[in-house]
VEXKETI-539259 format. One record per residue (C-alpha): residue number from 1; chain; x, y, z; residue in one letter. Coordinates in nm, 3 decimals, always signed. Example, Ala and Ser with C-alpha at 12.3 -4.5 7.8 and 13.67 -1.06 7.14 Angstrom:
2
<marti 1 "A" <+1.230 -0.450 +0.780> "a">
<marti 2 "A" <+1.367 -0.106 +0.714> "s">
***
This chain:
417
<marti 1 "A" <+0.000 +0.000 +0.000> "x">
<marti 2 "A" <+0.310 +0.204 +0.113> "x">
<marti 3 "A" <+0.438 +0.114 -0.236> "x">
<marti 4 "A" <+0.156 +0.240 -0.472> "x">
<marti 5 "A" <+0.121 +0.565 -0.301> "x">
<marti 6 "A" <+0.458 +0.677 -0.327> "x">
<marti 7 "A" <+0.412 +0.558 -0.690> "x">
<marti 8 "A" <+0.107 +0.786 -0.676> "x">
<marti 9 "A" <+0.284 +1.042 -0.523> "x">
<marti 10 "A" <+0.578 +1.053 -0.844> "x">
<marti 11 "A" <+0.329 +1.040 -1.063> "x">
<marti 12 "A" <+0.143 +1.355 -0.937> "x">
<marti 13 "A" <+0.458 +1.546 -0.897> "x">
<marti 14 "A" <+0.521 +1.456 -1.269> "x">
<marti 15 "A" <+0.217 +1.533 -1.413> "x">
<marti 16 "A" <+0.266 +1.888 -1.242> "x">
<marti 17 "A" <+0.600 +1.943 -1.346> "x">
<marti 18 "A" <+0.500 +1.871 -1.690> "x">
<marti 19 "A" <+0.160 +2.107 -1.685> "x">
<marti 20 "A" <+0.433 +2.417 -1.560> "x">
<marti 21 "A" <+0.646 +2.338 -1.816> "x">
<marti 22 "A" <+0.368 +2.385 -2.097> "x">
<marti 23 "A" <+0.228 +2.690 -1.876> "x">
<marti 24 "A" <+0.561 +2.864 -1.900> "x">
<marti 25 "A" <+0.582 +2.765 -2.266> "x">
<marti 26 "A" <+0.249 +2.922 -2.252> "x">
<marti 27 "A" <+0.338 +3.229 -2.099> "x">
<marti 28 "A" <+0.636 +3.309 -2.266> "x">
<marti 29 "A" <+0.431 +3.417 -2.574> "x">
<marti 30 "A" <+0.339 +3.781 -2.595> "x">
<marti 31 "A" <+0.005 +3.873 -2.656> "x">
<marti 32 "A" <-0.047 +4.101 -2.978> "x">
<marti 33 "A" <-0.428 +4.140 -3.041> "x">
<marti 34 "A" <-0.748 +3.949 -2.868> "x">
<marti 35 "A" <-1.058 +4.101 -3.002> "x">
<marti 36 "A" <-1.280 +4.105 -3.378> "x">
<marti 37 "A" <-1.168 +4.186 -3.703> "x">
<marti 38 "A" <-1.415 +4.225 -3.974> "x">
<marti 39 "A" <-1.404 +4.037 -4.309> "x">
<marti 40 "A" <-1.213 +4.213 -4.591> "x">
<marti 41 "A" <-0.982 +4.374 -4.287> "x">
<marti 42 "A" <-0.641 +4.252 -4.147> "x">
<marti 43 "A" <-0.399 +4.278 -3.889> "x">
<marti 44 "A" <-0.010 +4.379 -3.960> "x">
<marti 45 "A" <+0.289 +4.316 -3.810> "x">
<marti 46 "A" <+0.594 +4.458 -3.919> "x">
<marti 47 "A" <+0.556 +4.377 -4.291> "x">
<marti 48 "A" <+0.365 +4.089 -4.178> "x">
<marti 49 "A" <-0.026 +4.120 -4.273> "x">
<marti 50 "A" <-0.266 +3.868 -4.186> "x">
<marti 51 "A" <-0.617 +3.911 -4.378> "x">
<marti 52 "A" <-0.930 +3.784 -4.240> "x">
<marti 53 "A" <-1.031 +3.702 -4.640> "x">
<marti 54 "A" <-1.366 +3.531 -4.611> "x">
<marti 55 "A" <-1.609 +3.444 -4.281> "x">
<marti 56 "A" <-1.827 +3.156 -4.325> "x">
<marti 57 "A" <-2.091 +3.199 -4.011> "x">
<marti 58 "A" <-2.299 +2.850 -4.057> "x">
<marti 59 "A" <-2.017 +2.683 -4.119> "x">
<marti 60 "A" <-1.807 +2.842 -3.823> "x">
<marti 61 "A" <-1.527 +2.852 -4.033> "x">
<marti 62 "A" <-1.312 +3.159 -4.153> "x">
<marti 63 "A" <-1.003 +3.145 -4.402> "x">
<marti 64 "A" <-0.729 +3.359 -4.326> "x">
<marti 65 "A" <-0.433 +3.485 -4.589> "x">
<marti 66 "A" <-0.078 +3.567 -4.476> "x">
<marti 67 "A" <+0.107 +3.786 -4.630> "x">
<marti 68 "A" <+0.463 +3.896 -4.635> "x">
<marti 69 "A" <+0.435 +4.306 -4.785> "x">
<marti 70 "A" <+0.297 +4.157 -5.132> "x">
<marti 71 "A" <+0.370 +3.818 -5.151> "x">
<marti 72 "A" <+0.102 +3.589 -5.009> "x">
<marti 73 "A" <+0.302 +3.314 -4.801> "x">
<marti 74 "A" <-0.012 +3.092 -4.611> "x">
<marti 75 "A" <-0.381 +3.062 -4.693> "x">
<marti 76 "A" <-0.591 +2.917 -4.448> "x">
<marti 77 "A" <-0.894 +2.794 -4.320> "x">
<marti 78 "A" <-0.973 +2.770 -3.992> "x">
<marti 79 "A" <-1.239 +2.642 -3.762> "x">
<marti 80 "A" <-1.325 +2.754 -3.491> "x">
<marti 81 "A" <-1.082 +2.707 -3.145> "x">
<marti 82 "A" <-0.826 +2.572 -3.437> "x">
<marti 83 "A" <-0.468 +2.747 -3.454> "x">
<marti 84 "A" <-0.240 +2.804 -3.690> "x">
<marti 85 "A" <+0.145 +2.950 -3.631> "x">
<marti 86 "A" <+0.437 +3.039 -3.932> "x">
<marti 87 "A" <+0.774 +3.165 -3.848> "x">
<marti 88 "A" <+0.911 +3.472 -3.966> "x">
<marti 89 "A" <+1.232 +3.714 -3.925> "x">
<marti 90 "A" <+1.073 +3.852 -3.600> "x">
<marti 91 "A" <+0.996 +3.507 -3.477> "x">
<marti 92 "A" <+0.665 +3.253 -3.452> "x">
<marti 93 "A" <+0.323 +3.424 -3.523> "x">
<marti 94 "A" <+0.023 +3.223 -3.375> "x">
<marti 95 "A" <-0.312 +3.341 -3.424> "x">
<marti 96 "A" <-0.652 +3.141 -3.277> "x">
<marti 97 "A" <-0.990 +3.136 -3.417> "x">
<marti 98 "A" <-1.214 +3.184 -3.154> "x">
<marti 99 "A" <-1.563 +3.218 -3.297> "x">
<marti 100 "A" <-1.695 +3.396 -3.608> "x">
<marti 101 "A" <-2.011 +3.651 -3.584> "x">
<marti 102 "A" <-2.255 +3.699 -3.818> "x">
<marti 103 "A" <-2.394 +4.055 -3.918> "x">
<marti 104 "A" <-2.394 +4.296 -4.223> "x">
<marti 105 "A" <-2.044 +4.254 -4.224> "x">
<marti 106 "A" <-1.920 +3.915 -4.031> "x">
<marti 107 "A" <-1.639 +3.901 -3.824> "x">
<marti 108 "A" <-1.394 +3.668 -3.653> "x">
<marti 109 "A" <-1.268 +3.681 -3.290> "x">
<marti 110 "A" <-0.941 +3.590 -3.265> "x">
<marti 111 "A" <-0.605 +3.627 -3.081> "x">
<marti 112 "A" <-0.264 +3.652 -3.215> "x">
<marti 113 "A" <+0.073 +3.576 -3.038> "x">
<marti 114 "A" <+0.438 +3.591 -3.081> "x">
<marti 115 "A" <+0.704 +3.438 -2.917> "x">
<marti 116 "A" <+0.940 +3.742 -2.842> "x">
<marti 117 "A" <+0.796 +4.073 -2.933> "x">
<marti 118 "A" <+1.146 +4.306 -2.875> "x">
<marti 119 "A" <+1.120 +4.272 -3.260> "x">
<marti 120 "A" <+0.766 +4.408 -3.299> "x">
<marti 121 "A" <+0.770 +4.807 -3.426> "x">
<marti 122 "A" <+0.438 +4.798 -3.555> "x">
<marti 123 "A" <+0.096 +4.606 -3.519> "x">
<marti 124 "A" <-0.243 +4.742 -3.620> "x">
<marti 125 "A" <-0.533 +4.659 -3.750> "x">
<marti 126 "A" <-0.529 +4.752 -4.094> "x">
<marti 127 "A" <-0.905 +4.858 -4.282> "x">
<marti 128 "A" <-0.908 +4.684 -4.583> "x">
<marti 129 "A" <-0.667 +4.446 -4.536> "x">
<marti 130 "A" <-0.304 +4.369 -4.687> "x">
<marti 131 "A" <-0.431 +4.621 -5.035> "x">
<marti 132 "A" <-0.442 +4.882 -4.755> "x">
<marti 133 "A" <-0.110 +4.821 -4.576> "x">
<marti 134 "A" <+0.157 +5.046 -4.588> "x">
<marti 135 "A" <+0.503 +4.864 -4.534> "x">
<marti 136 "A" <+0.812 +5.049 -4.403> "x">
<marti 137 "A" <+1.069 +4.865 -4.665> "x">
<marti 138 "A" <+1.443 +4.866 -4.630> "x">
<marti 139 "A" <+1.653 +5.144 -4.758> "x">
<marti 140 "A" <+1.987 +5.085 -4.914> "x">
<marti 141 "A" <+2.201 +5.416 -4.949> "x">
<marti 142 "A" <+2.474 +5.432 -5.198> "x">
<marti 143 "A" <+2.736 +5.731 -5.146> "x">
<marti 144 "A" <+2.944 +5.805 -5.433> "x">
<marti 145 "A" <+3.225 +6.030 -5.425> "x">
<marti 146 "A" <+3.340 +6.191 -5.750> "x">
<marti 147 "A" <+3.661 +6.471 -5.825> "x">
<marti 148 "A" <+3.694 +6.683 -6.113> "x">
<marti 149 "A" <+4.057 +6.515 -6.208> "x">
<marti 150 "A" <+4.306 +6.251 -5.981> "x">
<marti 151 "A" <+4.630 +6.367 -6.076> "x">
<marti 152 "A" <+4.692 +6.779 -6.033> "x">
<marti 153 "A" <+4.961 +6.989 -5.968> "x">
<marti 154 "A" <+5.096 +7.145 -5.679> "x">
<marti 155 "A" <+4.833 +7.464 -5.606> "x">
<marti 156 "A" <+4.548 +7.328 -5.862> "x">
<marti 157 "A" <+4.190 +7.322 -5.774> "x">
<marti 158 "A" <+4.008 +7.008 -5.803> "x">
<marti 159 "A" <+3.572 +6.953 -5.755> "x">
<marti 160 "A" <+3.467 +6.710 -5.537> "x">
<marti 161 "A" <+3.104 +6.608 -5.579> "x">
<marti 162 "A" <+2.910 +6.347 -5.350> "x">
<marti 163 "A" <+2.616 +6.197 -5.459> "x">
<marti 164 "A" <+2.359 +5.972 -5.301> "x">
<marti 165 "A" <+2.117 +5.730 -5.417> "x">
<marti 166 "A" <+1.823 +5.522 -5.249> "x">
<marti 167 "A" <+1.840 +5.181 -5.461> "x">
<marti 168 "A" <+1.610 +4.989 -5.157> "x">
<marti 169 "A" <+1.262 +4.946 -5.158> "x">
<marti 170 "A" <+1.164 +5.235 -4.816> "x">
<marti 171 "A" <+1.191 +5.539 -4.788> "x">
<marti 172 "A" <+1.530 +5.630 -4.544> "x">
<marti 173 "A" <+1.479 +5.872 -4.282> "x">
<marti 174 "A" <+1.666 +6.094 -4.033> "x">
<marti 175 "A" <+1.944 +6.068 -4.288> "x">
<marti 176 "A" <+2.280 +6.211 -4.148> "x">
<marti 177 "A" <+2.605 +6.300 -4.333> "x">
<marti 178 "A" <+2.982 +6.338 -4.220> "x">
<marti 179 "A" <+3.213 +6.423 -4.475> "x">
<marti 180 "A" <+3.604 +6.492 -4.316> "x">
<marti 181 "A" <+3.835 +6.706 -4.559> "x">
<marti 182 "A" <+4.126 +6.504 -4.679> "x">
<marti 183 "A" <+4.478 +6.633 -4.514> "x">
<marti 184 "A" <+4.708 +6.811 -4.752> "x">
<marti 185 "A" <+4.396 +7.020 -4.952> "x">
<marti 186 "A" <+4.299 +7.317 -4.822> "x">
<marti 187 "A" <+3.942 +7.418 -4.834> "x">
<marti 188 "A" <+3.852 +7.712 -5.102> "x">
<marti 189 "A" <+3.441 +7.719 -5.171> "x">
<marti 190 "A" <+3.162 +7.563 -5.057> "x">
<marti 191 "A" <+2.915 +7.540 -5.342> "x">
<marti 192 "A" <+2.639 +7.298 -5.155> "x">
<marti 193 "A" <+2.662 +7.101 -4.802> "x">
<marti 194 "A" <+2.299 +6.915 -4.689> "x">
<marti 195 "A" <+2.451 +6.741 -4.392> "x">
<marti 196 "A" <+2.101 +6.669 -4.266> "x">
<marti 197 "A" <+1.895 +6.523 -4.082> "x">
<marti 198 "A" <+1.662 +6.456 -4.381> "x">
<marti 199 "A" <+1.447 +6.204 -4.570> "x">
<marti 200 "A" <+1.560 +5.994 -4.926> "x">
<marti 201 "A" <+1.257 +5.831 -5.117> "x">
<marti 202 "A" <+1.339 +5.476 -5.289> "x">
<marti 203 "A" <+1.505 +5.517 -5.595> "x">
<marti 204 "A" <+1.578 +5.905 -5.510> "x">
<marti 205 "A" <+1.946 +6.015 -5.593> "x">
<marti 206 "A" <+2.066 +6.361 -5.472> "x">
<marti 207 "A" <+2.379 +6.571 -5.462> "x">
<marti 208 "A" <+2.435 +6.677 -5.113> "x">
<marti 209 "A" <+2.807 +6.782 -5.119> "x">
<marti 210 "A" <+2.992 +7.025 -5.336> "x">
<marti 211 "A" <+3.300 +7.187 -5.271> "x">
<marti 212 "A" <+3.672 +7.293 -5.416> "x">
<marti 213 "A" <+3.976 +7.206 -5.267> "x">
<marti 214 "A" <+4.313 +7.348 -5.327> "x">
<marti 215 "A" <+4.616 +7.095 -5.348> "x">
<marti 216 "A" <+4.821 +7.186 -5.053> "x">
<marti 217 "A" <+5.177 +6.952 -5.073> "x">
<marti 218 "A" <+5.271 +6.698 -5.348> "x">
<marti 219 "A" <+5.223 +6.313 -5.335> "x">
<marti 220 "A" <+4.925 +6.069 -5.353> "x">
<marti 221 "A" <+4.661 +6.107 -5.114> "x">
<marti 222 "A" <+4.364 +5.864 -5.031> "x">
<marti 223 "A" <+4.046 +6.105 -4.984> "x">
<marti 224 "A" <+3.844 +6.017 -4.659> "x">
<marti 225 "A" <+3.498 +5.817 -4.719> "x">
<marti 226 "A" <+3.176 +6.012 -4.651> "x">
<marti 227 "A" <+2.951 +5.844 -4.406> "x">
<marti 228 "A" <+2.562 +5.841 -4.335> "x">
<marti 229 "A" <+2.383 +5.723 -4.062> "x">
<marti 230 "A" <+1.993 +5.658 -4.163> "x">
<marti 231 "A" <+1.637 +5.435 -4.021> "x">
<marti 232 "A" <+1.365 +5.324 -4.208> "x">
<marti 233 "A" <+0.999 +5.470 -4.172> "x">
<marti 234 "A" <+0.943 +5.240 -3.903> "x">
<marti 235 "A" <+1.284 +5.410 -3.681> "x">
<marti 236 "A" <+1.450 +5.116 -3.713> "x">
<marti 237 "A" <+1.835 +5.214 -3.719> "x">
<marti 238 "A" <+2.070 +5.072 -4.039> "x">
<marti 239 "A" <+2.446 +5.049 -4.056> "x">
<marti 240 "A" <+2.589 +5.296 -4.181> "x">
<marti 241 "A" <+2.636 +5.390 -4.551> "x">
<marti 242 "A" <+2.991 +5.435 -4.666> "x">
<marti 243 "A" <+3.128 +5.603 -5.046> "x">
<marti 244 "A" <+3.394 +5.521 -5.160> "x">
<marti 245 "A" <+3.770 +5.669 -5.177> "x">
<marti 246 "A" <+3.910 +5.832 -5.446> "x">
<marti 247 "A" <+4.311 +5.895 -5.531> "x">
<marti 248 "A" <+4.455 +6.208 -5.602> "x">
<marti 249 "A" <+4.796 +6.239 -5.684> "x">
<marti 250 "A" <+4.966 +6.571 -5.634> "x">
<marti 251 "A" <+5.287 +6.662 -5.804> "x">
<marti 252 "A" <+5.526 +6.947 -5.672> "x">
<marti 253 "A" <+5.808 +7.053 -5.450> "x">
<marti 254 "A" <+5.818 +7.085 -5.165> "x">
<marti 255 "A" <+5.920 +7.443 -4.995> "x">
<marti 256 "A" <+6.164 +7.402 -4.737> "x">
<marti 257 "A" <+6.443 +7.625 -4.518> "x">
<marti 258 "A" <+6.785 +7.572 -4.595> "x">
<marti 259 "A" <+7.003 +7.748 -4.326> "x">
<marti 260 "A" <+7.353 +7.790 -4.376> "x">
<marti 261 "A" <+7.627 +7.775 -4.092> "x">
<marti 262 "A" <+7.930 +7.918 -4.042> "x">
<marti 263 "A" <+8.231 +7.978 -3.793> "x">
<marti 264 "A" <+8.546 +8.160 -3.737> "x">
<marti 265 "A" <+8.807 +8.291 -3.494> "x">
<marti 266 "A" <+8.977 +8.579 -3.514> "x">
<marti 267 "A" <+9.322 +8.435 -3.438> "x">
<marti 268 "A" <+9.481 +8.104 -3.543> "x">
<marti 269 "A" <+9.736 +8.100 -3.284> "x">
<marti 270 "A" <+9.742 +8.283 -2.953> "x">
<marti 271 "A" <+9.969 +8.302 -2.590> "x">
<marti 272 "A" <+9.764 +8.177 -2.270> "x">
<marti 273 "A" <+9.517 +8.451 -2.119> "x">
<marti 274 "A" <+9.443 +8.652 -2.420> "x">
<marti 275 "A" <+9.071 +8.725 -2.576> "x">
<marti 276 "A" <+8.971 +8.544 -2.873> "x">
<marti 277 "A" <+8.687 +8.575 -3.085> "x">
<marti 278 "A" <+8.443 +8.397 -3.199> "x">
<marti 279 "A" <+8.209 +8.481 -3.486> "x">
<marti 280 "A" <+7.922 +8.262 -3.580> "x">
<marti 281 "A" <+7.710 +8.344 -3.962> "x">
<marti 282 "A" <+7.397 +8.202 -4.029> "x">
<marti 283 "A" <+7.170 +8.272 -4.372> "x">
<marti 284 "A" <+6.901 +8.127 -4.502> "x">
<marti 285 "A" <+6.917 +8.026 -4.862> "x">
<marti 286 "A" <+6.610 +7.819 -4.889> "x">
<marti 287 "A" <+6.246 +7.887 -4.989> "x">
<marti 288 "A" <+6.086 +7.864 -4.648> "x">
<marti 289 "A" <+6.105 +8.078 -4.339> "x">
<marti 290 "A" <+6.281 +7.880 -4.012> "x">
<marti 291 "A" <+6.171 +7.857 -3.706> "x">
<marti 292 "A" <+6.297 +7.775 -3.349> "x">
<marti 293 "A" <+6.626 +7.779 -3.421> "x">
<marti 294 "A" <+6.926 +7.609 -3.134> "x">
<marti 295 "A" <+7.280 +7.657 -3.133> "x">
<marti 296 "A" <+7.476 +7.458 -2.819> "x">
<marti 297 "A" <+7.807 +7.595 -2.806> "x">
<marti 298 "A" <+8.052 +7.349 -2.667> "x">
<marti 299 "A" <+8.348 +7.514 -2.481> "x">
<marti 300 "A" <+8.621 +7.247 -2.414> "x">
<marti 301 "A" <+8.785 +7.251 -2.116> "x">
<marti 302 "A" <+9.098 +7.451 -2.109> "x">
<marti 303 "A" <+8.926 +7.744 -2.278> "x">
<marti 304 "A" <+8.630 +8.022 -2.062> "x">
<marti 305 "A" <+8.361 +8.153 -2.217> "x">
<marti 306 "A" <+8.419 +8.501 -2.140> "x">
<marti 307 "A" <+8.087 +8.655 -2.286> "x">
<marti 308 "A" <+7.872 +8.807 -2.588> "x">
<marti 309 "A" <+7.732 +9.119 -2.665> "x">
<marti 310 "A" <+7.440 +8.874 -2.831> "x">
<marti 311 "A" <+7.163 +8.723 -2.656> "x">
<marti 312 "A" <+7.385 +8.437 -2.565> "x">
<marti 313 "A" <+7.207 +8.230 -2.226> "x">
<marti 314 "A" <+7.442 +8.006 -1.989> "x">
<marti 315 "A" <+7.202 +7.695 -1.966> "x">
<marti 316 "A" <+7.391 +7.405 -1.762> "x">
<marti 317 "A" <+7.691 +7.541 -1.818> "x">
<marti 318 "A" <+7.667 +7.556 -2.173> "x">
<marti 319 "A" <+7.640 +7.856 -2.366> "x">
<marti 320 "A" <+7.320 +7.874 -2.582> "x">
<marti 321 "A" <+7.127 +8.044 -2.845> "x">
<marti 322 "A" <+6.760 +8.056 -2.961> "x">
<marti 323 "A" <+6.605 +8.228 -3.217> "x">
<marti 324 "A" <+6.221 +8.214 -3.261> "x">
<marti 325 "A" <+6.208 +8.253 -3.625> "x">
<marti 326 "A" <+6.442 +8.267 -3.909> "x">
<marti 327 "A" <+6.310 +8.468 -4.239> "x">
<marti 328 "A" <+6.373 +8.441 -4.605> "x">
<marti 329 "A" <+6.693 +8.586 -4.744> "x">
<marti 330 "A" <+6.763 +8.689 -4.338> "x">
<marti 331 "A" <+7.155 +8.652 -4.236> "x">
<marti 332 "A" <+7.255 +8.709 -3.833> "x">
<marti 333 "A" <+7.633 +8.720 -3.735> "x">
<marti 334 "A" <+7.688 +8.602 -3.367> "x">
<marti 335 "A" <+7.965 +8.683 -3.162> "x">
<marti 336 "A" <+8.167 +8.592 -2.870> "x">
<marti 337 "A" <+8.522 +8.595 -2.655> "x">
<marti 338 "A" <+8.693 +8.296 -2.471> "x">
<marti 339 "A" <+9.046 +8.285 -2.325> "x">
<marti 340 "A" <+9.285 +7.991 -2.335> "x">
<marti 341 "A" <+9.314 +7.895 -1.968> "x">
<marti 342 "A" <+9.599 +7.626 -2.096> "x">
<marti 343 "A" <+9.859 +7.536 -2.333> "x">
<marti 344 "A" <+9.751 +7.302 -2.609> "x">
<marti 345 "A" <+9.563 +7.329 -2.941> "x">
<marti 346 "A" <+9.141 +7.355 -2.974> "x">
<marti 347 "A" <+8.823 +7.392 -3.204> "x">
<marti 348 "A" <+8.492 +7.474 -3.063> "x">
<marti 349 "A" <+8.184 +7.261 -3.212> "x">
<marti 350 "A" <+7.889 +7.434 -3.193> "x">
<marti 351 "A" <+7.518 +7.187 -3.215> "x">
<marti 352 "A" <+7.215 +7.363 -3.391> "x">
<marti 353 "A" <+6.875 +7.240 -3.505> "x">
<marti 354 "A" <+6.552 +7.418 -3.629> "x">
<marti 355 "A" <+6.254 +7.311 -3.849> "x">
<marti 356 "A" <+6.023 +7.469 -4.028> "x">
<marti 357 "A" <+5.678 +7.381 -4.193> "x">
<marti 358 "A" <+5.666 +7.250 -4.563> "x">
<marti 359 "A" <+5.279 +7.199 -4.580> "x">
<marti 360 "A" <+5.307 +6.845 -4.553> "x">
<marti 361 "A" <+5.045 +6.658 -4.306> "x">
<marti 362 "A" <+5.304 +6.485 -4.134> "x">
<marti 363 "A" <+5.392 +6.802 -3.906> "x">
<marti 364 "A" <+5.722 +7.058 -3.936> "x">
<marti 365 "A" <+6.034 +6.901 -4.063> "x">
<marti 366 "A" <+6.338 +6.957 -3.837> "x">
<marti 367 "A" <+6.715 +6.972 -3.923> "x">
<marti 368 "A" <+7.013 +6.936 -3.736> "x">
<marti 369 "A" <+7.395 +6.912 -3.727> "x">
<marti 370 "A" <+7.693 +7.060 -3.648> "x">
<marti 371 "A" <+7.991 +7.281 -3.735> "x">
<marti 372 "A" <+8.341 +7.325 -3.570> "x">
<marti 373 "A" <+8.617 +7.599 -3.611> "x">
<marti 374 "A" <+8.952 +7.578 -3.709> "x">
<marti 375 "A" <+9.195 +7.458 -3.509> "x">
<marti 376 "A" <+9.321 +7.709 -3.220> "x">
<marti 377 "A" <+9.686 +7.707 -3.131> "x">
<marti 378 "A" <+9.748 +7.853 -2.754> "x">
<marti 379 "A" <+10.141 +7.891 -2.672> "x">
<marti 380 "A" <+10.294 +8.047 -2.373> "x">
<marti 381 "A" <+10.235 +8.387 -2.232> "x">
<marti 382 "A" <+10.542 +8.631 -2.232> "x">
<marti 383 "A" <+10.598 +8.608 -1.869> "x">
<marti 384 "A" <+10.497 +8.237 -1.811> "x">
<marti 385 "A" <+10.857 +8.114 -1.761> "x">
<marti 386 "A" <+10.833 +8.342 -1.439> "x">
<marti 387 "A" <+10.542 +8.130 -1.311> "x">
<marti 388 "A" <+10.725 +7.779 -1.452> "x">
<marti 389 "A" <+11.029 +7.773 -1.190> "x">
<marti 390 "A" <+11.016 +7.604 -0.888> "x">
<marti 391 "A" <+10.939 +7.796 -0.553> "x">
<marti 392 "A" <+11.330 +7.792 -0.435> "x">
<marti 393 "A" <+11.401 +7.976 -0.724> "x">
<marti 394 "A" <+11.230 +8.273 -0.614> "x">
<marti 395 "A" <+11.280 +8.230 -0.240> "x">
<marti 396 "A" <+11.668 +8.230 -0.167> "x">
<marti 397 "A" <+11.737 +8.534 -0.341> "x">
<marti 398 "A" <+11.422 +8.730 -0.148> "x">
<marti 399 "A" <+11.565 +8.570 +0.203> "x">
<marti 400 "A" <+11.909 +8.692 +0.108> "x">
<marti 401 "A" <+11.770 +9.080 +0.028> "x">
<marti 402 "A" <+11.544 +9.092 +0.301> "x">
<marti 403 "A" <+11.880 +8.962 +0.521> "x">
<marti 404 "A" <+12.094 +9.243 +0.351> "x">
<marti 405 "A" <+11.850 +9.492 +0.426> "x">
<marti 406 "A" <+11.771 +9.403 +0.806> "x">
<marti 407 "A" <+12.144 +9.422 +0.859> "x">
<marti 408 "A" <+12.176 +9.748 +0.720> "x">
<marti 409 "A" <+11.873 +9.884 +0.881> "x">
<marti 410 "A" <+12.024 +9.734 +1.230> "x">
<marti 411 "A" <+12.378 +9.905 +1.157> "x">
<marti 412 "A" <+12.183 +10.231 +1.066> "x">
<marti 413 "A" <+12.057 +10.269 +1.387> "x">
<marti 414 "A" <+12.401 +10.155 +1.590> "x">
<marti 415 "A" <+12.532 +10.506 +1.402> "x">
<marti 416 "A" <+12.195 +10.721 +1.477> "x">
<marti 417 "A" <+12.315 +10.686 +1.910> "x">
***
């Protein structure tokens, strides 16, 4: 007895588990309409139409016609507290027959469910049926971008036009364009710019940008895509429409600064301790102003930098020169003194750099190097031997004078008393 109610007992708890299941599988379908629709009349969703096409009352039958926009894809007849369910892109459609109702114009109560309705933008009843509908389509946007020539030269003005056409079957709405000049143009007329938002009807094709660019710098330059962001009449968003990328080449030169260094002393050879000068020239002989211009001048031990009546700046021990900007044609002479602390021979390298801006994308182009004097020859002073003899030298003569003069001051005064 024990036995067959615990049987009784699994059985139960099966039986339940089982009816939850097909509750939940119940549940989980959305509920789009539950009401009457009258013969001749429909119900759409999405670009899905179902037509209630016919209502036989006696017979308590009805036949139902699916369509899919135009093209009819079930046709049914259904009695009544019969189903009948189709998949589709937004997922399974049921709808339910749940009585027909005579009148002037018969009708047919019925419900209709999906499975997931996150898909669902639009579900109506529609009077007259799938003739009636209007469907929101898909719109397919092709950019093209066009330019009056691909190879120019250096200064020329080219056309760029960008066209758009709606080859889908919906109108496209809240139509958006970005269009980024390419680098190395410069920008000289806008003739026409519809960035948007606006609408494009099917098979519409429009000219929304129109402009002139001026080639900036030579070489061959990839022009940057436009891009438009559009939805359908039913707000549903679409990827994004890209053109496509024409080539320009650009032939030229390029305008650049060419500065020219130079640096001299006014002495080849000198003794220890005297001035020297230095003289540094700098001209520009190139096409293009300069800018931020360095010198580093590097002093080498055994010579001092004794100073310049130029703006000449001791930075880490090092003297140093800057000059903002450096004009066509311009020339500067810099000058300044050392003295040879020691014997021996020297040149004086000097470290400059400065760049200036050709037009090209890629940023200023900067140029460095160095120049050195001529060789410096420092010999001895005139009185170095003085300073070159050892200490002894100097001091027994001075302790035999200052002994010769104490004794003759000491014998001076012996004769004064």
């Amino acid at each position: 007895m024990m036995f067959r109610s615990k049987n009784l007992f699994v059985t139960i708890v099966a039986i339940a588990l089982i009816a939850l299941i097909f509750t939940s599988s119940a549940s989980a379908k959305e509920v789009l309409f539950n009401g009457s629709i009258e013969e001749g009349d429909g119900y759409q969703i999405n670009n899905i139409v179902i037509d209630v096409a016919e209502v036989f009352v006696d017979a308590g039958t009805c036949v139902f016609k699916v369509y899919d926009q135009d093209e009819l894809i079930h046709d049914k007849m259904l009695n009544e507290e019969d189903s009948f369910s189709f998949d589709v892109e937004e997922g399974t459609i049921e709808f339910t027959l749940d009585a027909v109702i005579g009148g002037m114009v018969p009708r047919a109560t019925m419900s209709i469910t999906i499975d997931d309705d996150d898909a669902v933008y639009l579900d109506k009843i529609v009077d007259g049926g799938q003739d009636k509908a209007e469907f929101s389509g898909t719109p397919e946007l092709k950019i093209t971008k066009e330019v009056s020539s691909y190879s120019v030269e250096q200064g020329d003005v080219v056309t760029i036009k960008v066209v758009v056409r709606n080859d889908g079957d919906g109108r496209a709405t809240e139509v958006r364009f970005t269009d980024p000049k390419p680098a190395g143009f410069i920008l000289q007329e806008i003739t026409l710019e519809e960035a948007g938002p606006m609408s494009i009807d099917k098979y519409e094709e429009r000219t929304i940008f129109l402009y002139k660019l001026q080639a900036n710098e030579p070489g061959t330059f990839e022009l940057k895509p436009t891009v438009a962001t559009f939805s359908n009449e039913a707000d549903l968003d679409f990827p994004q429409a890209t053109s496509n990328r024409p080539v320009v080449t650009v032939t030229g030169e390029e305008k650049v600064a060419e500065l020219e260094f130079s640096t001299s002393m006014n002495t080849r050879s000198v003794q220890r301790g005297d001035d020297v000068e230095v003289t540094i020239n700098i001209r520009n002989i190139g096409e293009a102003s300069a800018n931020g211009v360095l010198l580093n001048i590097q002093i080498p031990e055994g010579l001092d930098f004794e100073g310049s009546s130029d703006n000449i700046e001791m930075i880490n021990n090092v003297p140093k020169v800057y000059i903002e900007n450096f004009g066509l044609n311009q020339e500067k002479e810099i000058k300044y003194n050392i003295k040879p602390t020691e014997v021996g021979t020297y040149t004086i390298t000097t470290e400059y750099s400065y760049q200036y801006d050709s037009g090209s994308s890629k940023g200023p182009e900067v140029v460095s190097g160095e120049l050195t004097t001529n060789a410096l020859t420092v010999v001895k002073g005139e009185y170095d031997v003085l300073f070159e003899q050892p200490l002894y030298v100097y001091a027994i003569p001075l302790v035999f004078i200052l002994a010769i003069g104490g004794w003759v001051f000491y014998r001076s005064r012996q004769y004064k008393y």
